[in-house]
C-alpha positions in Angstrom: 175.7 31.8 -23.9 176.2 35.3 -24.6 174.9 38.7 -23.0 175.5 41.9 -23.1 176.0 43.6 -19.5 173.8 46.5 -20.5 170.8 44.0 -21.0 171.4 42.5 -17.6 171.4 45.6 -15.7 168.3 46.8 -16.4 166.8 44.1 -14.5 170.0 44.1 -12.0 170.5 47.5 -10.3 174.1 46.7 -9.8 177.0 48.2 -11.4 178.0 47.2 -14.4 181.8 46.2 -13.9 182.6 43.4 -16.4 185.3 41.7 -13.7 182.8 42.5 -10.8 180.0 40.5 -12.5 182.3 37.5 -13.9 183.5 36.8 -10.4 180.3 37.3 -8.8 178.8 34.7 -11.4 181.2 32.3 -10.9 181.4 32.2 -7.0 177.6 31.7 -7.6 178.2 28.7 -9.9 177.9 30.1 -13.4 181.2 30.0 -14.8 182.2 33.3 -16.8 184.6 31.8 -19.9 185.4 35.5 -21.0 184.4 38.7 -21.5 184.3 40.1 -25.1 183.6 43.5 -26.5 180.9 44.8 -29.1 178.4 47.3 -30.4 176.5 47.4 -27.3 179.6 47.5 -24.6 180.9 44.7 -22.8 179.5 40.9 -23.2 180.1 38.1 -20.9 180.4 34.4 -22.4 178.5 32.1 -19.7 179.0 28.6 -19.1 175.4 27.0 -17.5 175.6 23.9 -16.5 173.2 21.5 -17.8 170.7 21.9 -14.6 170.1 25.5 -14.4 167.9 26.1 -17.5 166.5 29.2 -15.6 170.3 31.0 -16.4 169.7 30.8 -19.9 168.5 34.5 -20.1 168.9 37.5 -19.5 166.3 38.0 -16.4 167.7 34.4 -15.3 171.5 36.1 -14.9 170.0 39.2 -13.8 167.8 37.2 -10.6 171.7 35.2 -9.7 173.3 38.5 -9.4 170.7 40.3 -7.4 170.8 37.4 -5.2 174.9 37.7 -4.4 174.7 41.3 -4.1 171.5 41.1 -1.7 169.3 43.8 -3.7 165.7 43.3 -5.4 165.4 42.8 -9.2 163.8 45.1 -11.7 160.6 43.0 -12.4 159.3 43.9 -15.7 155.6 44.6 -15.9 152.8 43.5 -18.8 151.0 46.3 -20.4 148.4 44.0 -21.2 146.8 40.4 -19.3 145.3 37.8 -22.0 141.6 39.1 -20.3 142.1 42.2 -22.6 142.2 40.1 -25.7 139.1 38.2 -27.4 140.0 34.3 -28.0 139.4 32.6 -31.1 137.7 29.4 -30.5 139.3 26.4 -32.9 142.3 28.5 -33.1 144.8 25.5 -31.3 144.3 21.4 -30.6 146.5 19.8 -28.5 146.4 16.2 -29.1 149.5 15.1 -27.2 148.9 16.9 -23.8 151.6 14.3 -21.9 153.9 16.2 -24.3 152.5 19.4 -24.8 151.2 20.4 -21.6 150.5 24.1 -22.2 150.4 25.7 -25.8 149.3 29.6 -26.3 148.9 31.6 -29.1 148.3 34.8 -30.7 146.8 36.4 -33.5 148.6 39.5 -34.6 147.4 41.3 -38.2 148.5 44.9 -40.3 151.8 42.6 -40.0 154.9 45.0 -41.7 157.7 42.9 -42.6 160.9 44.5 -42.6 164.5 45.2 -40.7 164.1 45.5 -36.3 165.1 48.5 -34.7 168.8 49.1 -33.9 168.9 48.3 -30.8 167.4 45.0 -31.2 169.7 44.2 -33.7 172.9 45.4 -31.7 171.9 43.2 -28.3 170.8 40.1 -30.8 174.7 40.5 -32.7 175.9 41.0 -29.7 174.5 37.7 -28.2 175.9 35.4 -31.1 172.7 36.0 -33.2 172.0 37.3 -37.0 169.4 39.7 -37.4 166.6 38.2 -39.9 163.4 40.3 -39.7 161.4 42.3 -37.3 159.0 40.0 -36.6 161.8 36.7 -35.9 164.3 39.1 -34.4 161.6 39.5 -31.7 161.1 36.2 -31.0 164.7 35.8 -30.3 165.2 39.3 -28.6 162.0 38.0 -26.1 163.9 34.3 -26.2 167.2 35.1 -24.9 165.6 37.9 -22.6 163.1 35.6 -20.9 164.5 32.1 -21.8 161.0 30.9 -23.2 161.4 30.3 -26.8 158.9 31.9 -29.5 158.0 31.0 -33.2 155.8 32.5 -35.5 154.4 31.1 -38.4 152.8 32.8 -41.5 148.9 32.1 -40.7 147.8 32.5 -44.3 149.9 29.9 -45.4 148.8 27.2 -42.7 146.2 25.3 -43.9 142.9 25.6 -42.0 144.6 28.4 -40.7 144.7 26.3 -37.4 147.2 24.3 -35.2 147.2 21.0 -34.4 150.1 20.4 -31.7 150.0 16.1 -32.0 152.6 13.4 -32.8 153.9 12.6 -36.7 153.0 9.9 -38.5 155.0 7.1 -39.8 157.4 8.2 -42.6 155.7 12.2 -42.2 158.0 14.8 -43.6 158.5 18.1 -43.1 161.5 20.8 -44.5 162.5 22.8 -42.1 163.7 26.0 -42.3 167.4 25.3 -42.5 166.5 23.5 -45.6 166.5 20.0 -45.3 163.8 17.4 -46.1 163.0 15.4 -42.6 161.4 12.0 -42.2 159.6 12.0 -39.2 157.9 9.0 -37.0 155.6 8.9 -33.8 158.3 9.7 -31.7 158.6 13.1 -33.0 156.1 15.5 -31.3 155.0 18.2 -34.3 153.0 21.3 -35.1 150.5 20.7 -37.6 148.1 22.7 -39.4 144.5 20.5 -40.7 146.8 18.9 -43.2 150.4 18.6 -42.7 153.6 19.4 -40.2 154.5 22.8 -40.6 157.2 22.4 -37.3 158.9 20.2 -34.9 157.9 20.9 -31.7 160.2 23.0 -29.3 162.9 23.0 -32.0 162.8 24.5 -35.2 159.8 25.5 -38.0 159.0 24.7 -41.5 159.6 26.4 -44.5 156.4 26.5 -46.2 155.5 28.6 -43.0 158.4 30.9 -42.6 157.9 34.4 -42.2 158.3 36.6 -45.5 157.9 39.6 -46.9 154.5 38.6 -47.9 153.6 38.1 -44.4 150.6 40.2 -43.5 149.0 37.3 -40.7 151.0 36.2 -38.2 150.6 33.4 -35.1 153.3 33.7 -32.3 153.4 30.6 -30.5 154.7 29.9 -26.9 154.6 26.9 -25.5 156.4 24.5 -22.8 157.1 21.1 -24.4 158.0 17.8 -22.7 162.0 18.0 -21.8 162.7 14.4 -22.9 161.3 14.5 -25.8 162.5 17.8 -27.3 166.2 16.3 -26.6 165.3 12.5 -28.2 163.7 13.9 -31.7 166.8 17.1 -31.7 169.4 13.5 -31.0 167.9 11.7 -33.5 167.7 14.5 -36.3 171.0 15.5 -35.2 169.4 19.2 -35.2 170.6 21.5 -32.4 168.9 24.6 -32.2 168.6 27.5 -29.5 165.1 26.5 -28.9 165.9 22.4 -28.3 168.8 23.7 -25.9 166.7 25.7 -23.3 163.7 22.9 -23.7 166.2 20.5 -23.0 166.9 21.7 -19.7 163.5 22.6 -18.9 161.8 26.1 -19.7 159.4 27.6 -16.8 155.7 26.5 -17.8 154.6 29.7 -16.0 156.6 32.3 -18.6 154.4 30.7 -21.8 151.6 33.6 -21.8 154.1 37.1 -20.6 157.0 35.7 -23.2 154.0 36.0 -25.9 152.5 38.8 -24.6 156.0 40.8 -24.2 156.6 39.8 -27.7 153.5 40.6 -29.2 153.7 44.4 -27.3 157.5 44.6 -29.2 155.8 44.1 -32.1 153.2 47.0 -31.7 155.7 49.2 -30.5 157.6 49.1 -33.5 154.6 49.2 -35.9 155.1 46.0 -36.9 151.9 44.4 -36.4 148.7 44.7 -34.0 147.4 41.9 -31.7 143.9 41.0 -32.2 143.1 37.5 -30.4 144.5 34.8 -28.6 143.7 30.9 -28.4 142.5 29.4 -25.1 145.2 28.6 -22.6 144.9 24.8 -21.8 147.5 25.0 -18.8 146.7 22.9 -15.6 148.8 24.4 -12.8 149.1 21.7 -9.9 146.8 22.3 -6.8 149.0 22.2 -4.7 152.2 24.3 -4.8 155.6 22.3 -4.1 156.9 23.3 -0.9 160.7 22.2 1.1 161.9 23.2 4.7 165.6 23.9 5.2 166.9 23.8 9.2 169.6 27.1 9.3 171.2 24.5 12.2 171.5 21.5 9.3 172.6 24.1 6.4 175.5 25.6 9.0 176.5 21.5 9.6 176.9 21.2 5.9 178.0 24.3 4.9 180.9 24.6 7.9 180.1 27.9 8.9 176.8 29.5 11.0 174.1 30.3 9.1 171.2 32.3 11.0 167.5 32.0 10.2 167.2 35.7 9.1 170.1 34.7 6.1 168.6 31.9 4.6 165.3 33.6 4.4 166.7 36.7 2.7 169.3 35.3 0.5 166.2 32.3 -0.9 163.8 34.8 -1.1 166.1 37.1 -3.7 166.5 34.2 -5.5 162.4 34.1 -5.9 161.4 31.3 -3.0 158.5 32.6 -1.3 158.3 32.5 2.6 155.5 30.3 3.8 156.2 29.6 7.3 159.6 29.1 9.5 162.1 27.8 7.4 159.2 26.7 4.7 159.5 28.2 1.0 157.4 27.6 -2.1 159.7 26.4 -4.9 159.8 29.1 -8.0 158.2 27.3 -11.4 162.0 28.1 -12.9 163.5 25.9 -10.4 163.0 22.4 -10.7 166.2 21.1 -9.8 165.6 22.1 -6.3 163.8 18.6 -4.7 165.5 18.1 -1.0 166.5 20.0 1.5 170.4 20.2 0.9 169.3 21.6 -2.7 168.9 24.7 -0.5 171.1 24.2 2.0 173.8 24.4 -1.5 171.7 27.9 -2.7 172.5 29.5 0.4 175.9 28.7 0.7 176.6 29.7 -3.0 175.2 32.8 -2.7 176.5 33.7 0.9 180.1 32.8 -0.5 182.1 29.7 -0.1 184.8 32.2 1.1 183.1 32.2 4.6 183.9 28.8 5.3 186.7 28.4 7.8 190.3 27.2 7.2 190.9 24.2 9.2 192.8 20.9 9.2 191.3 17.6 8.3 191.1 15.7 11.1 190.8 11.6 10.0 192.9 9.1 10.4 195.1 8.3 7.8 196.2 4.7 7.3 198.8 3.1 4.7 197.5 1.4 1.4 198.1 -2.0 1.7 198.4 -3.7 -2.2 195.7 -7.1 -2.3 196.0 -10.1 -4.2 194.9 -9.1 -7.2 197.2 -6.3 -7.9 199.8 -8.4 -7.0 199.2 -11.5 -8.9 198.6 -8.9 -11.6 202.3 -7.6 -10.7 204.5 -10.3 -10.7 202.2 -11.5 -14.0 203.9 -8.2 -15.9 207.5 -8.9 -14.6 207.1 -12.7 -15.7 205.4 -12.1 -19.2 208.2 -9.4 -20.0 211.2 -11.4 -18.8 209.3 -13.8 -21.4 209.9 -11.3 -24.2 206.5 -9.8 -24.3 205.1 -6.0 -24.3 202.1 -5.0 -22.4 199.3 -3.2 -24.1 196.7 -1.6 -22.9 193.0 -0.7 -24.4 190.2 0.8 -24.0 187.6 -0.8 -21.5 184.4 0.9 -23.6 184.5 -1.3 -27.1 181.7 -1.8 -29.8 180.1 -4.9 -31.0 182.9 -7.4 -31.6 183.0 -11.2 -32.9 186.1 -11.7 -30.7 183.8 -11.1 -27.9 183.4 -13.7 -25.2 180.7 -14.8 -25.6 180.0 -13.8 -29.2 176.3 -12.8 -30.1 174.9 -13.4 -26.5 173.4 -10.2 -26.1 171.6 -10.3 -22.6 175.7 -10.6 -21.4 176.7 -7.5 -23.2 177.0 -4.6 -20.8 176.0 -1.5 -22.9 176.2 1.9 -22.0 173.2 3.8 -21.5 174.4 7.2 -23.5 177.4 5.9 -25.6 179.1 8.8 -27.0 179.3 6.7 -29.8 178.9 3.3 -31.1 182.9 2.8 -30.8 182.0 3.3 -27.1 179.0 2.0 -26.7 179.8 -1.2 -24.2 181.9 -2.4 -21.6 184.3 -5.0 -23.3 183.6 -8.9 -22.7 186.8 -10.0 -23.6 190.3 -8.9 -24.5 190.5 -10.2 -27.5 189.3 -7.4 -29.7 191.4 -4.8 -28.2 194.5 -6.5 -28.7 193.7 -7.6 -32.7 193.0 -4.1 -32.6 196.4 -3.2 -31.6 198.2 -5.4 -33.8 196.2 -4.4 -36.6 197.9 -0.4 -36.2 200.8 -1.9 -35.6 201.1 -4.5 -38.6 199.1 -1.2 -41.0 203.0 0.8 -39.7 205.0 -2.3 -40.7 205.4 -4.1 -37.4 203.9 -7.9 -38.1 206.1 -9.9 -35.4 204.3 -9.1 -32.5 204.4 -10.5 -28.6 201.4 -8.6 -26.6 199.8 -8.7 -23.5 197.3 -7.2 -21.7 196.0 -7.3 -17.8 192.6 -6.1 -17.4 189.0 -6.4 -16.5 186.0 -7.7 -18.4 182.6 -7.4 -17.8 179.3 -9.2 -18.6 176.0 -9.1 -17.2 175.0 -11.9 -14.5 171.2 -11.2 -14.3 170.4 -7.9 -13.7 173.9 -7.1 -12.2 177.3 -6.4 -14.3 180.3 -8.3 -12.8 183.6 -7.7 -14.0 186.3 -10.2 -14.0 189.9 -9.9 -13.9 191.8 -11.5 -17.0 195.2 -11.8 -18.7 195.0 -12.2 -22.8 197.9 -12.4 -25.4 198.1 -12.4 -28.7 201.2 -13.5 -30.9 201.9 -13.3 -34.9 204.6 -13.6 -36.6 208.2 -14.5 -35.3 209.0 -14.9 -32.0 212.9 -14.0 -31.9 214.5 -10.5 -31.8 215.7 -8.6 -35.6 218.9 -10.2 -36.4 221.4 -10.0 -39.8 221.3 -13.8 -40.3 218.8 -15.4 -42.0 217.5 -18.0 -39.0 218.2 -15.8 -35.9 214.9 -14.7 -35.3 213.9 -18.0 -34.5 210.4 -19.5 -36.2 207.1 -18.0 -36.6 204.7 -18.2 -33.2 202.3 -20.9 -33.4 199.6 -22.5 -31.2 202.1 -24.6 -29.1 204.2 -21.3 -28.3 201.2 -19.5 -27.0 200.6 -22.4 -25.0 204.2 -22.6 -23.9 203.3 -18.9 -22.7 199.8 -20.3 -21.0 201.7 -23.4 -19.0 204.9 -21.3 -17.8 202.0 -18.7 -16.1 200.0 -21.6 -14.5 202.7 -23.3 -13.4 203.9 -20.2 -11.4 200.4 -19.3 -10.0 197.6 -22.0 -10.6 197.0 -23.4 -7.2 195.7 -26.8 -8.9 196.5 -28.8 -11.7 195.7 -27.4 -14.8 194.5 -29.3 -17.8 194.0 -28.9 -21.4 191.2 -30.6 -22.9 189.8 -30.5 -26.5 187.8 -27.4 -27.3 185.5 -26.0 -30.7 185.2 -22.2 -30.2 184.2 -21.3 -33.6 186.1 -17.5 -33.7 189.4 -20.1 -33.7 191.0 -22.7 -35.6 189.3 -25.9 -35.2 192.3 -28.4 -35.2 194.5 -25.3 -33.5 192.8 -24.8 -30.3 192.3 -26.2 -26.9 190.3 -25.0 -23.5 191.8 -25.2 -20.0 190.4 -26.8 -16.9 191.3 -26.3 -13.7 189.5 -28.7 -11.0 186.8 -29.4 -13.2 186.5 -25.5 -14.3 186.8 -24.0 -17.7 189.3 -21.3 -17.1 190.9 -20.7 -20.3 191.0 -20.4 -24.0 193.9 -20.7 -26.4 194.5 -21.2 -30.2 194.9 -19.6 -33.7 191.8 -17.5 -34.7 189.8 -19.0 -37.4 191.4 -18.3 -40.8 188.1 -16.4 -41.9 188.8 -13.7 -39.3 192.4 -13.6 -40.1 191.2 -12.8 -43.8 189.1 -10.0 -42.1 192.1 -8.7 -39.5 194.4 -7.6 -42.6 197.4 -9.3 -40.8 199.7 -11.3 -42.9 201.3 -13.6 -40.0 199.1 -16.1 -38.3 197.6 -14.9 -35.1 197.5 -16.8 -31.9 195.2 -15.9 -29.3 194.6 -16.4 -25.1 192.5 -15.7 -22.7 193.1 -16.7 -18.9 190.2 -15.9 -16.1 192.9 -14.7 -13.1 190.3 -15.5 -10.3 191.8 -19.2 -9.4 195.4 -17.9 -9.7 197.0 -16.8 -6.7 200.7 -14.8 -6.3 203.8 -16.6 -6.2 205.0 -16.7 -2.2 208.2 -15.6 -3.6 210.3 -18.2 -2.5 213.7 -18.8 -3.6 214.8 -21.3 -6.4 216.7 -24.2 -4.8 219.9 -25.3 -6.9 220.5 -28.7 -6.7 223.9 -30.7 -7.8 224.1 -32.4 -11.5 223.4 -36.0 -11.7 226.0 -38.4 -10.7 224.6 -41.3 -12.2 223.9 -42.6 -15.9 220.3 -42.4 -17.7 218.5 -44.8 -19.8 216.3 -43.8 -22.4 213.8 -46.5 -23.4 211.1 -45.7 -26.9 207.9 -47.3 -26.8 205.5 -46.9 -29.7 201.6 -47.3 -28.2 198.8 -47.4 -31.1 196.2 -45.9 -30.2 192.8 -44.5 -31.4 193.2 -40.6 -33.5 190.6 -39.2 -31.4 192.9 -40.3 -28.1 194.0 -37.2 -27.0 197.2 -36.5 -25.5 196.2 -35.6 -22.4 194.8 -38.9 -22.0 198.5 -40.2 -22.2 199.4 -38.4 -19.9 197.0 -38.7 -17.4 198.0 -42.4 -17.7 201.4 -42.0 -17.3 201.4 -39.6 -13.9 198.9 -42.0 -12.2 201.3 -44.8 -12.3 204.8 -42.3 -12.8 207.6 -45.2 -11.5 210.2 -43.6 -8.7 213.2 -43.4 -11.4 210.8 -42.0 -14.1 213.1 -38.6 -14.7 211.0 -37.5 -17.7 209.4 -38.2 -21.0 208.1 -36.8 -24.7 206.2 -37.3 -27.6 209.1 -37.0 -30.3 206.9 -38.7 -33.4 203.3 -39.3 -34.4 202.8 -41.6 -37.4 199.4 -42.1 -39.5 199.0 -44.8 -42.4 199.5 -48.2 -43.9 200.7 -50.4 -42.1 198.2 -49.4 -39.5 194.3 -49.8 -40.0 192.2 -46.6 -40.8 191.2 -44.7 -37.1 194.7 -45.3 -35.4 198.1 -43.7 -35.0 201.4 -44.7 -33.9 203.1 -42.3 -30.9 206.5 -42.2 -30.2 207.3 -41.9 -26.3 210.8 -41.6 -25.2 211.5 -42.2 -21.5 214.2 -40.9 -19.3 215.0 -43.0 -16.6 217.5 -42.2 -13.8 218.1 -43.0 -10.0 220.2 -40.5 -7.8 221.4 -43.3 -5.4 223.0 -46.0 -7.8 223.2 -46.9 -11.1 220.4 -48.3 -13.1 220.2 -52.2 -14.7 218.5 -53.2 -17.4 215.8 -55.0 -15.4 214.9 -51.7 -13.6 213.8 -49.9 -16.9 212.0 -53.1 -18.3 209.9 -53.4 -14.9 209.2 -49.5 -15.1 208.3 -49.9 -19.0 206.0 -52.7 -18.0 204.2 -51.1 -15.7 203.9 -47.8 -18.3 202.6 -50.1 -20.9 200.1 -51.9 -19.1 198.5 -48.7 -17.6 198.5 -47.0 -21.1 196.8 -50.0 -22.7 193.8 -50.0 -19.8 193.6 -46.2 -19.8 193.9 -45.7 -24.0 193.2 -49.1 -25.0 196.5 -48.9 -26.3 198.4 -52.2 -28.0 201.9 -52.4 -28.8 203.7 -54.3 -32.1 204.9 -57.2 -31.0 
């Protein structure tokens, strides 16, 4: 906001040094950005924070600085009071009163159109405002002066020649003066004439009412609209306007009737029209006036410095609180952000100076950060995922709408921001899935397809009425998996769903406290032969597998993509203990085959389930090297390979030995898999 320092001191009797008054300001909370220089003299640029809509004028900065050099303010008087005007019955309805609480209006006639005084003109260019006409540039001189904004419309042209202040209808449009057709709804709060809109309320007018050369007829309306609903129809327009920003941040309901009536004796002055009625005033002040006590002993506590009775009753009273007992003060109309006691306690110590508080050491107890679980389990996660060959990534925890998202379109989980700067922004993410297809996306779009990522990080859903965020790990691979090389095979093959598990096992081996298992799953954002879900004592703690060709289609990546997604709450850090070397094997192994047949829908897991629960003592190891489907087996079965490593570290092994062990491995996989064996 700018004002020229010649406009402020006529209601400031201060000097007028441009540095003076900048740091003055700014001690006081209203941050001076810079000082420029115009027509009128020097003009300072002011920063008001969102709170103080009483500092959006002229007579607003003027009552700050009279306040933080302890002198009284130039009040300025009205020539006239609304008694010395006739009202004009029917004139105004107000058919949304909850939103519209006080509307007034006057009737000015022998209206002369033309260019405003130069003085006007040079404060309004001055301010960051064009000059338009005499009768608008009034209405913005008054505006910026007072902070109550003004608009007159053209009374011949309003239909009825009446106003209607009342909510739009369904699909109701209006073009406003900047030109643009509107479709408006019941949300919007207008201002009508018998037929039509001819404004939206508290923001901008309509053109078929604009002021013209034409104009004989005008009526100046000033009114104090609901704040919340000036700022909801001005977001949902997207129309920003002077008017909408004071409203906004509340304009004083008590300034409606002497912003009119100052505007409407500008306009007499310069013989540009003559008052002649008014409409009733429906305002309905409270009863009783809102009153707060501040203790000089509690605001000296807060502030760290003493603060007598005779100072806090001076410095709130320049700043318009009236006395009403010891340590009592009526709150101004201007200031509704002051509700509570330290709300004053913070005006007195603003105005009196921060500078008077004393320098002295902090004297708490200072105790050493002590790292907990979950940073480092998240830690030694990092260091064993890049000796793995992976990078880290990490995204941003507000993310839109996503299919990737854990729990895809539950929307009661989703925990959405109340004002999302925009709709990229507009939740707290369920899942790290769509932030890291997001960053291989940029990456395969700049020619890097082979990609190893991982990310660390929290995710959030709601749990009733609460949001709880969760600590996971997710990584996402595509493409190969080994470094560039010049021959033709030394980057190894591309990533598929059993390297990303490989990645999944060699983490919960170093950090589940259980035993993890991994069970058939049918997540439909994957692959449905290409995934699997992990348990971990009965929990679901995991997700892995390719993501469903569809989506790939949709990603724009060329390699396949191979997702996971680990819940980090049942892991706990490695104790860090050393790895124990031990001495190679002195004796001999014996590797036996057996070929169970078995149902298709067996899954492996089953075998191996079988195979630990009855694991013989010189059982070293085993693997699946070879599934076979097909004639000569019936429909519904398959043939596994299983090739068993046997070895003892005390003697060598005999044949009998391995054909007990194979025995007893047969006879639990046929009473666990209903397995049977060729004879």
């Amino acid at each position: 906001m700018k004002l020229p320092i010649e406009w402020i001191t006529e209601y400031a009797p201060i000097p007028s040094d441009p540095e003076a008054m900048a740091e003055k300001l700014t001690m006081a909370g209203l941050e001076v950005e810079e000082t420029e220089v115009s027509e009128v003299g020097a003009v300072l640029n002011i920063k008001v924070t969102p709170n103080r809509g009483d500092c959006l004028s002229v007579i607003g900065v003027a009552r700050e600085l009279c306040a933080a050099h302890r002198v009284s303010m130039t009040v300025p008087v009205a020539k006239r009071s609304i008694a010395d005007l006739p009202e004009q019955a029917g004139l105004v309805e107000v058919q949304a009163p909850d939103l519209c609480p006080r509307y007034f209006a006057l009737v000015l006639d022998n209206v002369r159109v033309g260019p405003s005084a130069p003085r006007i003109q040079a404060r309004l260019e001055a301010a960051g405002m064009r000059s338009i006409n005499n009768v608008v540039d009034i209405t913005n001189y008054v505006m910026l002066e007072s902070g109550q904004p003004l608009h007159a419309f053209d009374l011949s042209t309003l239909k009825g020649e009446r106003i209607v202040v009342r909510r739009a209808i369904s699909d109701e449009q209006l073009t406003t003066l900047d030109g643009v057709v509107r479709s408006l709804g019941p949300s919007n709060l207008v201002i009508a004439d018998t037929e039509s809109p001819v404004a939206l309320a508290g923001i901008m007018g309509g053109a078929p009412t604009e002021i013209s050369e034409r104009t004989t007829r005008i009526l100046l309306e000033s009114a104090h609209f609901d704040p919340k609903s000036v700022r909801a129809t001005s977001k949902s327009l997207d129309l920003r306007t002077e008017a909408s920003y004071r409203f906004e941040r509340t304009v004083d309901p008590e300034a409606v009737v002497s912003a009119a009536l100052r505007a409407g004796a500008l306009i007499e002055e310069c013989g540009a029209g003559r008052v002649v009625a008014r409409c009733a005033d429906n305002w309905q002040p409270d009863s009783h006036f809102r009153t707060l006590e501040v203790r000089p002993e509690r605001a000296g506590l807060l502030l760290g410095f003493e603060v007598s009775e005779q100072e806090v009753s001076e410095t709130l009273g320049n700043l318009g609180l009236v006395l009403e007992g010891r340590n009592r003060f009526t709150i101004p109309s201007w200031r509704p952000d002051l509700v509570r006691e330290i709300d004053l306690v913070e005006e007195v110590g603003r105005i009196l100076g921060y500078d008077r508080i004393p320098e002295r050491l902090p004297t708490s107890e200072c105790v050493a950060g002590v790292e907990d679980a979950a940073s480092i389990l998240a830690d030694q996660l990092r260091g064993l995922l890049v000796g793995a060959g992976l990078t880290e990534v990490v995204t941003h925890t507000l993310v839109a709408e996503h299919v990737l998202d854990a729990f895809g379109t539950d929307d009661s989980a989703r925990v959405a921001v109340r004002s999302a700067l925009s709709a990229d922004l507009s939740g707290l993410r369920r899942s790290l899935w769509p932030g890291l297809l997001g960053t291989a996306e940029r990456n395969a779009r700049r020619g890097r397809g082979d990609l190893a990522l991982f990310e660390v990080g929290t995710t959030y859903r709601m749990t009733g009425d609460v949001p709880v965020g969760r600590l996971e790990l997710g990584l996402l691979m595509a493409g190969k998996t080994g470094p560039r090389g010049w021959q033709p095979d030394a980057r190894g093959q591309d990533a598929d769903f059993h390297t990303v598990r490989g990645l999944l096992e060699l983490v919960l081996g170093r950090f589940a406290s259980g035993s993890a298992k991994f069970e058939k799953s049918s997540d439909s954002r994957l692959h449905p032969g290409r995934q699997a879900k992990v348990e971990l004592d009965g929990t679901s703690i995991a997700l892995v597998g390719e993501i469903h060709p569809k989506l790939a289609a949709e990603s724009h990546l060329k390699n396949r993509v191979l997702l996971a997604e680990l819940a980090l709450d049942p892991m706990k850090p490695s104790s860090g203990a050393r790895l124990e070397y031990v001495a190679p094997p002195r004796f001999q192994s014996i590797i036996r085959d057996i070929a169970p047949r078995v149902a298709t829908t067996c899954a492996y897991s089953t075998i191996q389930d079988a195979v630990g629960h009855v694991r013989p003592e010189i059982l070293e190891s085993y693997a699946l090297t070879d599934i076979f489907t097909g004639p000569p087996l019936e429909p519904g079965m398959k043939s596994l390979t299983l090739q068993f490593t046997f070895r003892s570290t005390e003697r060598t092994l005999t044949e009998a030995d391995t054909n007990e062990a194979l025995v007893v491995l047969r006879r639990a996989l046929e009473l666990a898999c209903g397995a049977t064996f060729a004879a």
